[in-house]
C-alpha positions in Angstrom: 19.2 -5.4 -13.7 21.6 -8.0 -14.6 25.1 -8.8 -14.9 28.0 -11.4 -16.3 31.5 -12.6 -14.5 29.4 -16.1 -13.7 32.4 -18.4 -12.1 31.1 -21.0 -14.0 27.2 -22.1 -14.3 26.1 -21.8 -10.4 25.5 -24.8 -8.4 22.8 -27.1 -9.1 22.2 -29.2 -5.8 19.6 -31.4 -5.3 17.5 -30.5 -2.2 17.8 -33.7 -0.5 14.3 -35.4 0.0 12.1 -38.2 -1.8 10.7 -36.4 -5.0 12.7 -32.9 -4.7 13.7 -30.7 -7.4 16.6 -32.8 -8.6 19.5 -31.1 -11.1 18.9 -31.5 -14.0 21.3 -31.3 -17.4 23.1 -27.9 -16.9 21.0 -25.3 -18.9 23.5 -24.3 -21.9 25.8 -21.7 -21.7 24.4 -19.6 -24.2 20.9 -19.6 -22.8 21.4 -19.7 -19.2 25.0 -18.0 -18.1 23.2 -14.6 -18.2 21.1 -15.1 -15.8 20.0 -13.5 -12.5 23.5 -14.4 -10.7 25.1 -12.6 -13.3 23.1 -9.3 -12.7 24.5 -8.9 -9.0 28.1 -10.2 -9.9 28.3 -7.9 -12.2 26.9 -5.0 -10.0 29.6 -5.8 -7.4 32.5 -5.6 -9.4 30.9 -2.5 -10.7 30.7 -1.2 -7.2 34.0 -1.7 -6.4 34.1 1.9 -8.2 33.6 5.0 -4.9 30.1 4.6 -3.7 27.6 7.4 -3.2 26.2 6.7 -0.1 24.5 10.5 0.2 21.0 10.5 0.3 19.1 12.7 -1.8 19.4 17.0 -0.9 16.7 17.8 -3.2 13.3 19.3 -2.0 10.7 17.0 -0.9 7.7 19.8 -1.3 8.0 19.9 -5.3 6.3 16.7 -7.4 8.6 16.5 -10.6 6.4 16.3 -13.8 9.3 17.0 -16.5 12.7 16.7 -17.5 14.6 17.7 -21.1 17.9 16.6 -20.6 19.8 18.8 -24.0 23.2 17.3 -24.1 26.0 17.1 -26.5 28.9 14.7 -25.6 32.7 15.7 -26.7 34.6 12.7 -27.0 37.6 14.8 -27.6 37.2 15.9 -24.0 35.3 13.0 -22.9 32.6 15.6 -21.4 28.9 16.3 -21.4 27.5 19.7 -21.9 24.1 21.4 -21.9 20.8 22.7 -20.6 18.4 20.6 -18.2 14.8 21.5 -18.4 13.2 20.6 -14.7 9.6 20.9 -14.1 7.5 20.0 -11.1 4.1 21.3 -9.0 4.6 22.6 -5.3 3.0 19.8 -2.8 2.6 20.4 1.4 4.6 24.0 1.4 5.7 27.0 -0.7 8.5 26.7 -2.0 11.3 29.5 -2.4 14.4 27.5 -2.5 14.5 24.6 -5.3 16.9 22.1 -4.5 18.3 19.8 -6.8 20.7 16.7 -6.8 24.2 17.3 -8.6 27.4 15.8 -8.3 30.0 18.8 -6.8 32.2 17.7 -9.7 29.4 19.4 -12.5 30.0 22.9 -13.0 26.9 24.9 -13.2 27.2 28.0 -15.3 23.5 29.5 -15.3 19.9 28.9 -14.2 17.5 30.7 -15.7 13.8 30.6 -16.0 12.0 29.4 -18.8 11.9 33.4 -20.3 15.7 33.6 -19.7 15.7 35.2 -16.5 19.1 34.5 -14.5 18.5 32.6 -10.9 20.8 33.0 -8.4 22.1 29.4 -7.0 24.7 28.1 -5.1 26.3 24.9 -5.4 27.9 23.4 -2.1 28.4 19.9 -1.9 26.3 17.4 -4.5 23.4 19.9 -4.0 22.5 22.9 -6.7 20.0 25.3 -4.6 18.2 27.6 -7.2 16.4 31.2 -5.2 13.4 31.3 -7.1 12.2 35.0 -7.4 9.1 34.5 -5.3 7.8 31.5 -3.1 5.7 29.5 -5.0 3.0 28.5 -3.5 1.0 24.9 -2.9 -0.2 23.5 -6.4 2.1 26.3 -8.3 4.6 25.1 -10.8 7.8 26.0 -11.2 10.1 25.5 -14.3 14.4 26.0 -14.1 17.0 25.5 -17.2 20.5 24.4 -15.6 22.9 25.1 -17.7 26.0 22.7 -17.3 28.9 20.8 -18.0 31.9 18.5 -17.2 33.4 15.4 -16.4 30.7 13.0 -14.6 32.0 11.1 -11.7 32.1 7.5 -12.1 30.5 6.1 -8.6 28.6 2.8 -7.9 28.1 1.4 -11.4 29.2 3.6 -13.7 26.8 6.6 -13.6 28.3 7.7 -17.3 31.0 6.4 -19.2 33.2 7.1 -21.6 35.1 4.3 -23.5 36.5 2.6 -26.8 35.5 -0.5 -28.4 37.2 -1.5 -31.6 38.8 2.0 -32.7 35.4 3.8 -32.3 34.1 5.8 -28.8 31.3 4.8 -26.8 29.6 6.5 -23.8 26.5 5.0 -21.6 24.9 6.0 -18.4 23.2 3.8 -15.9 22.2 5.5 -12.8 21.0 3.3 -10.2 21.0 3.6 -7.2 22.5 6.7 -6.5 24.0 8.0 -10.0 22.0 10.2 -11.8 23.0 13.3 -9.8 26.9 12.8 -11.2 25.7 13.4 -14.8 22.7 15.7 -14.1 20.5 18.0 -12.1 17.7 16.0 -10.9 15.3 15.1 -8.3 17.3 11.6 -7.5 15.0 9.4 -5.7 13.2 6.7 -7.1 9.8 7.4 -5.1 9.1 11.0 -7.2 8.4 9.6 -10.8 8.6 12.3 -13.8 5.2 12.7 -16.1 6.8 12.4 -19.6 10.8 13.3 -20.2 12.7 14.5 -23.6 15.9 13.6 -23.7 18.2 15.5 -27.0 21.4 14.5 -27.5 24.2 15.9 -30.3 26.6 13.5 -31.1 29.7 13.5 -33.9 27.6 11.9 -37.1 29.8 8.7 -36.7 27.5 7.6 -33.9 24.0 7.0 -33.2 21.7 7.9 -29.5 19.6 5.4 -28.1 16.9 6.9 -24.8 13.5 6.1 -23.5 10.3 6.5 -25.6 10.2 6.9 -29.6 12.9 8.9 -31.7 10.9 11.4 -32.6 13.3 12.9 -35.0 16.9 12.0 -36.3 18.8 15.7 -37.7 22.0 16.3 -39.2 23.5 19.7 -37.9 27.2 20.4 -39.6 29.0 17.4 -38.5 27.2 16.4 -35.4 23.7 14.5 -35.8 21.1 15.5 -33.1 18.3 12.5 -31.5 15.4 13.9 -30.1 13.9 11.1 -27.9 10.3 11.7 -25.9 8.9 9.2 -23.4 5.2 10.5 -22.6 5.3 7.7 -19.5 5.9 8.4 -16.1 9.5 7.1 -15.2 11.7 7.4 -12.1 15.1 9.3 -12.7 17.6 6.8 -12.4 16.0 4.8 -15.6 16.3 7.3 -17.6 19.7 6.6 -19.8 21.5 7.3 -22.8 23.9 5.1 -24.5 26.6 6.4 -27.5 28.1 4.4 -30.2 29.0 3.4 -33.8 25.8 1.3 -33.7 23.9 -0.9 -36.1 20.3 0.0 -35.7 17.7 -3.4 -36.0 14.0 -2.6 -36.0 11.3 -5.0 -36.3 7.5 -5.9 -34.9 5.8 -7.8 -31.9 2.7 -8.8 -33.0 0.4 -9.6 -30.2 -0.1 -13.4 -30.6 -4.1 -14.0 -31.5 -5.0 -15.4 -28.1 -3.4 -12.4 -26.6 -5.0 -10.0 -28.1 -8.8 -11.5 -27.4 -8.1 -10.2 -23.8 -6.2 -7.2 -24.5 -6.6 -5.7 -27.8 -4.0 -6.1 -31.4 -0.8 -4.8 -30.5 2.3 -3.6 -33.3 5.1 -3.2 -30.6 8.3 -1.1 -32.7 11.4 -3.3 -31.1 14.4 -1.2 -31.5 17.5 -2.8 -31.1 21.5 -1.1 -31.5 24.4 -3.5 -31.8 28.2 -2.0 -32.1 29.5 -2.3 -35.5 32.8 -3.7 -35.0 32.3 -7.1 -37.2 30.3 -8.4 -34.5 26.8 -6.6 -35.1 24.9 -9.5 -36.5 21.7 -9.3 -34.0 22.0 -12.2 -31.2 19.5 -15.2 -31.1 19.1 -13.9 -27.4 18.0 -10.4 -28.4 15.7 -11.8 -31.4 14.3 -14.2 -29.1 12.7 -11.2 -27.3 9.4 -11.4 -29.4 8.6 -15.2 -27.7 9.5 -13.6 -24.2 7.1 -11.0 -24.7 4.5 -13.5 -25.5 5.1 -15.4 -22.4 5.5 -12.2 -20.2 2.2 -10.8 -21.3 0.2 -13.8 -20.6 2.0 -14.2 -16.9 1.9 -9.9 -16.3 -0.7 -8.7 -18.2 0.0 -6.0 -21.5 3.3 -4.5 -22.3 3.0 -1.7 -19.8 5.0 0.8 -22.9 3.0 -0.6 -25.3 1.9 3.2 -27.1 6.2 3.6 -27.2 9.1 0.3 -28.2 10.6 -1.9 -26.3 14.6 -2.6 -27.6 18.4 -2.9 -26.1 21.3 -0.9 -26.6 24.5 -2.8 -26.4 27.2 -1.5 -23.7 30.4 -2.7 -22.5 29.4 -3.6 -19.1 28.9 -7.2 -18.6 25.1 -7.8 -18.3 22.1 -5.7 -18.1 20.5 -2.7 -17.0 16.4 -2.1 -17.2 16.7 1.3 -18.6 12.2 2.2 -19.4 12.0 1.1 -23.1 15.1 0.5 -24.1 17.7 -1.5 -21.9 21.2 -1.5 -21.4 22.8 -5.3 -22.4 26.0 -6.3 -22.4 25.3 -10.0 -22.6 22.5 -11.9 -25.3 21.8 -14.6 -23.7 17.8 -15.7 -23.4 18.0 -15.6 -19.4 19.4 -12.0 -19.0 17.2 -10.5 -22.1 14.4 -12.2 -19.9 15.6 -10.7 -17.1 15.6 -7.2 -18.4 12.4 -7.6 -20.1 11.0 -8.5 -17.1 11.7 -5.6 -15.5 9.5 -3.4 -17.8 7.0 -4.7 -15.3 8.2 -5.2 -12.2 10.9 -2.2 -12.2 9.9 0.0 -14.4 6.0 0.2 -14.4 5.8 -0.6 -11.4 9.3 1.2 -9.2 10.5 0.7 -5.4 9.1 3.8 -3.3 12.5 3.5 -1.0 15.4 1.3 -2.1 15.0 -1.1 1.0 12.0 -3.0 -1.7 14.3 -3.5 -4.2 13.5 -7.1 -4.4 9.8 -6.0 -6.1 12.8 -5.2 -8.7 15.0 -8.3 -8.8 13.4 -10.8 -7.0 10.4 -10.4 -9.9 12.4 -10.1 -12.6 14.4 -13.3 -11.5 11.2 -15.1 -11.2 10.5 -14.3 -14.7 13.5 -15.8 -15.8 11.9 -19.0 -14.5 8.8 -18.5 -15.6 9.8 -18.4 -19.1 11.9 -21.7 -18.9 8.6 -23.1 -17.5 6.5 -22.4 -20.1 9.3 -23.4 -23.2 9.7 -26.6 -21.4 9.7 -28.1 -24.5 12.0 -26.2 -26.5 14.4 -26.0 -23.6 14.1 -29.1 -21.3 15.3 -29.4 -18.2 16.3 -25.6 -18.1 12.9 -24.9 -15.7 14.0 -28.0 -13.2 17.6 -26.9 -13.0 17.1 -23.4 -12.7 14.7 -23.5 -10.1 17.2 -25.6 -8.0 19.8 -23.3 -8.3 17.9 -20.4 -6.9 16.8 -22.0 -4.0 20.2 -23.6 -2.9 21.9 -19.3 -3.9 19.0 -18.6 -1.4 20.2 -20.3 1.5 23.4 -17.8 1.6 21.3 -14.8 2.0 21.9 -12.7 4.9 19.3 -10.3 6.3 16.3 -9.5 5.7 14.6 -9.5 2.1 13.8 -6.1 2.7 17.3 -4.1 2.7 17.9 -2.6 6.3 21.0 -1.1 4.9 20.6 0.9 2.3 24.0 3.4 2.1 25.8 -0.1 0.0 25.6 -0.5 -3.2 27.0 -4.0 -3.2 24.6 -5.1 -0.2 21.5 -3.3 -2.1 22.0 -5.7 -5.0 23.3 -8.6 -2.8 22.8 -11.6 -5.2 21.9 -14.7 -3.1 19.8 -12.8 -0.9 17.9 -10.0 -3.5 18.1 -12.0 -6.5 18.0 -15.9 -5.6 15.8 -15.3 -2.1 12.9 -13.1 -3.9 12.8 -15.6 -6.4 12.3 -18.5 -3.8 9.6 -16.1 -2.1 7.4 -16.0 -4.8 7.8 -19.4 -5.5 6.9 -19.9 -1.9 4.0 -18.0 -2.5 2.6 -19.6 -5.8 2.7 -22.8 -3.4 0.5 -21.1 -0.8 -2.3 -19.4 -2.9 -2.0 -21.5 -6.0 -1.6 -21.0 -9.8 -4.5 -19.2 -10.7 -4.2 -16.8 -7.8 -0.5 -16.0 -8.0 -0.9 -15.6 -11.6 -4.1 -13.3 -11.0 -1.7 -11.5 -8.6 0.8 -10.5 -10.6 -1.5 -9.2 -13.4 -3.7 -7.4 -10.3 -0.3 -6.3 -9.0 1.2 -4.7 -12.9 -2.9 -3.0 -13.1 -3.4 -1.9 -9.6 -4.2 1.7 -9.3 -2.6 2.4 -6.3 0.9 1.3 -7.8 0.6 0.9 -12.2 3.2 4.0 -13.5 4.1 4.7 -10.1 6.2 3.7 -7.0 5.5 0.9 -4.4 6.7 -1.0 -1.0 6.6 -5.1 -0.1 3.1 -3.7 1.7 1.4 -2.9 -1.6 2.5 -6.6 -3.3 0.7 -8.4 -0.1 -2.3 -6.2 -0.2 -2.7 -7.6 -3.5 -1.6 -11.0 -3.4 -4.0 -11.3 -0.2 -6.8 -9.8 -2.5 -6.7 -12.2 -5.3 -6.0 -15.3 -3.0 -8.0 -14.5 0.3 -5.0 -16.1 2.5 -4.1 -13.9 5.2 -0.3 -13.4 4.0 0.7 -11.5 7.3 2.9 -14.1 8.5 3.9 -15.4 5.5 5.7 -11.9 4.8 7.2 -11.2 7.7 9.2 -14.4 8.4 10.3 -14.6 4.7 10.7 -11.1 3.8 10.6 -8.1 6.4 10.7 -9.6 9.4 12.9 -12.6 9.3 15.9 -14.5 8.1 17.3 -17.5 7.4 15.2 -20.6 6.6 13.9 -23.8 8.5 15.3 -26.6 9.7 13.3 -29.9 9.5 13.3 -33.2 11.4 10.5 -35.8 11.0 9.9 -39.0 12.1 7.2 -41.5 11.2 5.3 -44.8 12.0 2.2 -46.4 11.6 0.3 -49.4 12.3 -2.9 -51.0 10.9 -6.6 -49.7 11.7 -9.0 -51.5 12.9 -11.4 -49.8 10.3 -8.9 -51.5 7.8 -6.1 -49.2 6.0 -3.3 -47.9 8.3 -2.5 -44.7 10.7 0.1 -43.2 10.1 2.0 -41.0 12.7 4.5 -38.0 11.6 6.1 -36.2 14.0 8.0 -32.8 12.6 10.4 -30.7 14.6 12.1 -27.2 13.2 15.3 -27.3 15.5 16.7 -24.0 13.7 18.5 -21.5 15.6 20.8 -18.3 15.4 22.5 -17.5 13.3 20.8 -19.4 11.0 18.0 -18.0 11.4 15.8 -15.5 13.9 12.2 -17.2 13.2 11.3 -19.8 16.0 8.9 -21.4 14.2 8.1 -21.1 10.4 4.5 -21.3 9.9 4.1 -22.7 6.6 1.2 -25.5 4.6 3.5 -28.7 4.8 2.9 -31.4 2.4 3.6 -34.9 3.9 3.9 -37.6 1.4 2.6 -41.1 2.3 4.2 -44.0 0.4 2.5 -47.5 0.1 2.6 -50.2 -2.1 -0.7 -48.7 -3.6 1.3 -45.8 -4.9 1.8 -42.0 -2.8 -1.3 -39.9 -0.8 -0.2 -36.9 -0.1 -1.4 -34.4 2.4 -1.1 -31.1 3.1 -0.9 -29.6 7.0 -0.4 -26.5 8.7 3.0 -26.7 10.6 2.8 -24.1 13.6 4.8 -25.1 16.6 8.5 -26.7 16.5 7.1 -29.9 17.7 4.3 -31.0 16.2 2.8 -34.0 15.3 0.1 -35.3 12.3 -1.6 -38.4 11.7 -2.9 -39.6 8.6 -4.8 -42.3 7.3 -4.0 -44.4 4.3 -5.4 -47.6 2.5 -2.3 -49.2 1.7 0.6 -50.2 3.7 3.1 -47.6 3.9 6.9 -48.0 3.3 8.0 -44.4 3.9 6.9 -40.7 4.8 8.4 -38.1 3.4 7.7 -34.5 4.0 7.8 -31.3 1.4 8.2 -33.6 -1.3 8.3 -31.3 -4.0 10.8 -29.4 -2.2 8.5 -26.0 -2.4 9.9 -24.9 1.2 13.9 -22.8 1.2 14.8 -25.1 4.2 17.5 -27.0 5.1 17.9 -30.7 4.7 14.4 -32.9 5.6 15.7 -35.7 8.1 12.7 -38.5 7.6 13.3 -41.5 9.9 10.8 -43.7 8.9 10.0 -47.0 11.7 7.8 -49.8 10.6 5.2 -50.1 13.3 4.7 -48.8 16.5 8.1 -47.7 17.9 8.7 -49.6 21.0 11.8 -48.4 22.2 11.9 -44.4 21.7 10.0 -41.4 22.1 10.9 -38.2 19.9 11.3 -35.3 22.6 13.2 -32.1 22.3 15.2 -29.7 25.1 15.5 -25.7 24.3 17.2 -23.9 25.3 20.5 -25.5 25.1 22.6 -24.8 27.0 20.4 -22.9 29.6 21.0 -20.9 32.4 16.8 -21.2 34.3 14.2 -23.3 32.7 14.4 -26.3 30.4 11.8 -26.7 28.2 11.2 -30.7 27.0 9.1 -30.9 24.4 7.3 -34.2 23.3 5.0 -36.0 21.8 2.2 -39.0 22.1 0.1 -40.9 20.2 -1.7 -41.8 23.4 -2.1 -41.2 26.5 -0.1 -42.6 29.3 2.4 -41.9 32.5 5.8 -40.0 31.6 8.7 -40.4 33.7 11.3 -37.2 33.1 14.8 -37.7 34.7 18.0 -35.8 34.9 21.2 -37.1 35.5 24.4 -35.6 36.4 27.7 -36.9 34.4 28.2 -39.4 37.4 25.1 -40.7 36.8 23.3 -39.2 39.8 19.9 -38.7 39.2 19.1 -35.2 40.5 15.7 -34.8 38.9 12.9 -37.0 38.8 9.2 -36.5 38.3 5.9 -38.3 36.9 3.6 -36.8 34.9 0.3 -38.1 33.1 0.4 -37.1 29.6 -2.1 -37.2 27.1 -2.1 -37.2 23.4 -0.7 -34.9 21.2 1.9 -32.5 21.8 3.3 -31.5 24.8 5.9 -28.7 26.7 6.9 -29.5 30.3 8.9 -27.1 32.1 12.5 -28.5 34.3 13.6 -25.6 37.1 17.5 -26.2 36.7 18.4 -22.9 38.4 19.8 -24.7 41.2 21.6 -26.8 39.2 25.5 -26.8 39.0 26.8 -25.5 35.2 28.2 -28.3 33.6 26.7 -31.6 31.2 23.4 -33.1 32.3 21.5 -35.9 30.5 17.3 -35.8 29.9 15.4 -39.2 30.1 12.0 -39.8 29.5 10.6 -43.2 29.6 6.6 -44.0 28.7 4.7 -46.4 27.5 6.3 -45.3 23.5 9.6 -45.9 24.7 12.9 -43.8 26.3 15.2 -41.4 24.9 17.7 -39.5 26.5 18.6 -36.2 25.5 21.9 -34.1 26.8 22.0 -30.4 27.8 24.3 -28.1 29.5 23.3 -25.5 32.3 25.5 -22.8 32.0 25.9 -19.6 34.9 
């Protein structure tokens, strides 16, 4: 889902190392100022309205299959009024109470079964509990009309609103997270997907209804018009939407390029658009432009997942976008929110989170897209790709938390931008890096067609399954440093030197500390394929490690003379700034060490490193310069922890020195009580 309110186009920074992803020319309003950013400013200010922070009432032991939501919406009133059809099979108990979600503020005037027969039900709080006449047992079914009416609630983004635009009425619904239940009975959770859905609205003849599915029929009723919408796809309740207005209707055809439809078959795709007719109805570039974004998206995800339905917008007067199945809600027209939206049908709506806490399989995906797209129209749109990839990962680094949502009773935090939007971006990029093109790609079209998940609900444990499937990379700790474990990002420092080889070319010597720390981040170590980049008057070798410890050091071999190192060239890695300190030759006068914790209350822990083996001198002085520690060890290549006993030590400033054969350096701690 995306939004506008953009305070200007977000920073472009250039990650500083040799080679990064440098800014380049700002991506045009028009096409980029839509984009992901947009979708969680635009959520916030929206959730400025009272947030729901209940969690569903309704009964977990009944799987719904059906909904026919029959509304008619008074403007005069600004009300909604009708009968909801819910159906749904008993699962792991009988069931004699049915429980459904609905905002206290709905008044509920009858139940009935589907024969007519009244129900008694009570109403307290935002839950509607309907005495069925027996217990129904496991695998039964069980069918309820809720007659109904009123004033909806406006919570968290809107849930359903009324409003004017240019003389003429409006109304919309978007739902998530929690607002379905304020405009009607339902089972609101996005983990229990309905079979199919119907949703019938009456409206004055002045306006037009745009839903999920096909319009199956368009009927004139006195001075009222009725649209009959069906969806025969599964679909979670809070995408289910309707959207009101004096509307422009815009119909045309995706036709599956011929490439395409060698792997997956001819495809005639309805797109279904409605623009307000208020003098500005002419359909937007952005909107039209969704026929080449389908043509991208397919080859990256796989087949349309709606394809047998539409795919289309309805315009609304929030600022940006929602992913309603089918047909979204857009309030903006530019290229990178239609992308965004369209993205969704995949990641969001095909596939949908079983528990908000995954919401990133949402918007972290359908972010990605966005890139994706200005990837493969690198021609048509240059620079956009560059620039917009380095504005995601610098948004990233303000994330806070977890990728996975600990808290979950916030709407703001759920839709966090930098750390949902910008972060789960960065994370798949991360993890194109790790298994490469073909297998990421392979992943996400495994991912859309998996079984397990296609139509239905899934967690951040379902994506790995399937990324480590397609790529055979053991993704465990990959995941839970960047994504349910873990936050923050590394810190890199490196130095380098070299000297010639006696079997001709040169060695070349990289040592590579992460030095970050709380509250930065809580991962000690980051273990991630680090590329180091070698270059020589020859031209660059690159070579790619596996950094593991926060000290560690690599030697390569080159033919050339080098005349610097750099490492994570291409800038793949959310980290901070890469430090390279490159020394010609052997170093004669230091030796890169490191002391954790500082300050420290017990044991010191000096970590360094040799290229060869030799006697290593550790000191400590006091700020009087008494040496009150002093010890010789023999060291041998490679790196190395040795362990200092400061216990008895006074707290106050203290200065580490090691000398060796490499060279001194001093380092200065505090020992603290």
């Amino acid at each position: 889902m995306q939004g506008r309110v953009l305070l200007g186009v977000m920073a472009i920074l250039r990650i500083a190392c040799a080679g990064a992803v440098q800014a380049a020319s700002p991506i045009p309003r028009a096409l980029e100022i839509d984009g992901a950013a947009l979708c969680a400013e635009t959520k916030s200010a929206l959730a400025a309205r009272p947030e729901r922070v209940q969690a569903s009432v309704a009964s977990t032991n009944i799987d719904i299959q059906y909904y026919h939501l029959a509304l008619t919406v008074d403007f005069t009133n600004d009300t909604i009024a009708g009968v909801v059809r819910v159906e749904g099979k008993v699962v792991s108990a009988p069931l004699s109470v049915l429980t459904l979600d609905l905002a206290n503020g709905m008044v509920v005037s009858a139940v009935r079964l589907p024969d007519a027969t009244p129900l008694a039900f009570a109403h307290p709080g935002d839950a509607l509990e309907i005495t069925l006449p027996v217990a129904v047992a496991v695998d039964g079914t069980v069918a309820v009309d809720v007659t109904y009416s009123g004033t909806p609630q406006v919570t968290g983004f809107g849930s359903f609103v009324f409003g004017t635009r240019a003389g003429s009425r409006l109304a919309w619904s978007l739902s998530e997270p929690y607002g379905a239940r304020d405009w009607w009975p339902c089972k609101d959770h996005p983990s229990d997907k309905a079979d199919s859905i119907r949703v019938t609205v009456t409206v004055p003849s002045l306006y037009r209804v745009g839903s999920q599915g096909l319009l199956i029929s368009e009927t004139t009723v006195g001075p009222n018009k009725v649209y009959d919408w069906r969806s025969n796809y599964p679909i979670s309740n809070y995408l289910i939407s309707i959207a009101v207005g004096k509307y422009v209707r815009y119909q045309s055809t995706y036709n599956r390029p011929a490439g395409l439809a060698m792997q997956y078959g001819a495809l005639a795709l309805p797109l279904d658009h409605l623009v307000y007719d208020d003098g500005s109805s002419s359909l937007s570039f952005g909107w039209s432009n969704v026929i080449d974004d389908l043509a991208v998206l397919e080859d990256w995800f796989g087949p349309y997942p709606f394809a047998n339905e539409k795919y289309g917008h309805a315009e609304c007067t929030f600022g940006g976008g929602m992913e309603h199945q089918t047909m979204g809600s857009l309030g903006g027209s530019s290229i990178a929110l239609v992308t965004h939206e369209l993205g969704h049908q995949w990641y969001g709506d095909n596939i949908s989170p079983k528990t908000w806490p995954h919401i990133w399989l949402n918007e972290g995906f359908a972010t990605y897209t966005e890139l994706l797209y200005w990837q493969a129209r690198a021609t048509t749109y240059p620079g956009s790709y560059t620039a917009a990839l380095a504005a995601r990962y610098n948004d990233a680094k303000s994330a806070v938390g977890t990728l996975v949502v600990e808290d979950t009773t916030s709407v703001s935090n759920l839709f966090a931008y930098h750390r949902i939007y910008a972060k789960g971006a960065v994370v798949l990029h991360m993890l194109r890096n790790i298994v490469g093109d073909v297998a990421f790609k392979n992943t996400l079209r495994a991912y859309t067609a998996d079984s397990a998940v296609q139509y239905g609900v899934a967690t951040t444990a379902d994506f790995q399954r399937v990324a480590e499937a397609q790529s055979g990379v053991d993704l465990d700790a990959f995941f839970s440093q960047w994504v349910t474990d873990g936050f923050g990002y590394p810190s890199y420092r490196s130095t380098s030197f070299w000297q010639a080889s006696q079997s001709g070319g040169y060695d070349v010597s990289t040592f590579v500390e992460q030095f970050q720390s709380l509250p930065i981040s809580n991962i000690d170590v980051f273990v991630m394929p680090l590329d180091i980049a070698v270059q020589t008057a020859s031209g660059t070798e690159t070579f790619r490690v596996q950094n593991d410890q926060r000290l560690q050091l690599f030697q390569t071999h080159v033919s050339a003379e080098p005349t610097s190192v750099v490492i994570d060239p291409q800038a793949w890695i959310l980290r901070d700034e890469v430090i390279p300190t490159s020394v010609e030759g052997m170093p004669s006068r230091s030796i890169f060490a490191t002391v954790t914790p500082n300050p420290v209350r017990e044991r010191l822990q000096v970590g360094f490193a040799m290229t060869r083996a030799g006697q290593v001198a550790v000191e400590v002085f006091d700020v009087a310069g008494r040496r009150v520690v002093s010890r010789s060890i023999a060291a041998a290549a490679g790196h190395r922890v040795e362990t200092v006993d400061v216990t008895w030590l006074a707290a106050g400033e203290y200065f580490l020195r090691l000398r060796s054969i490499e060279g001194d350096t001093v380092r200065k701690f505090a020992v603290v009580k």
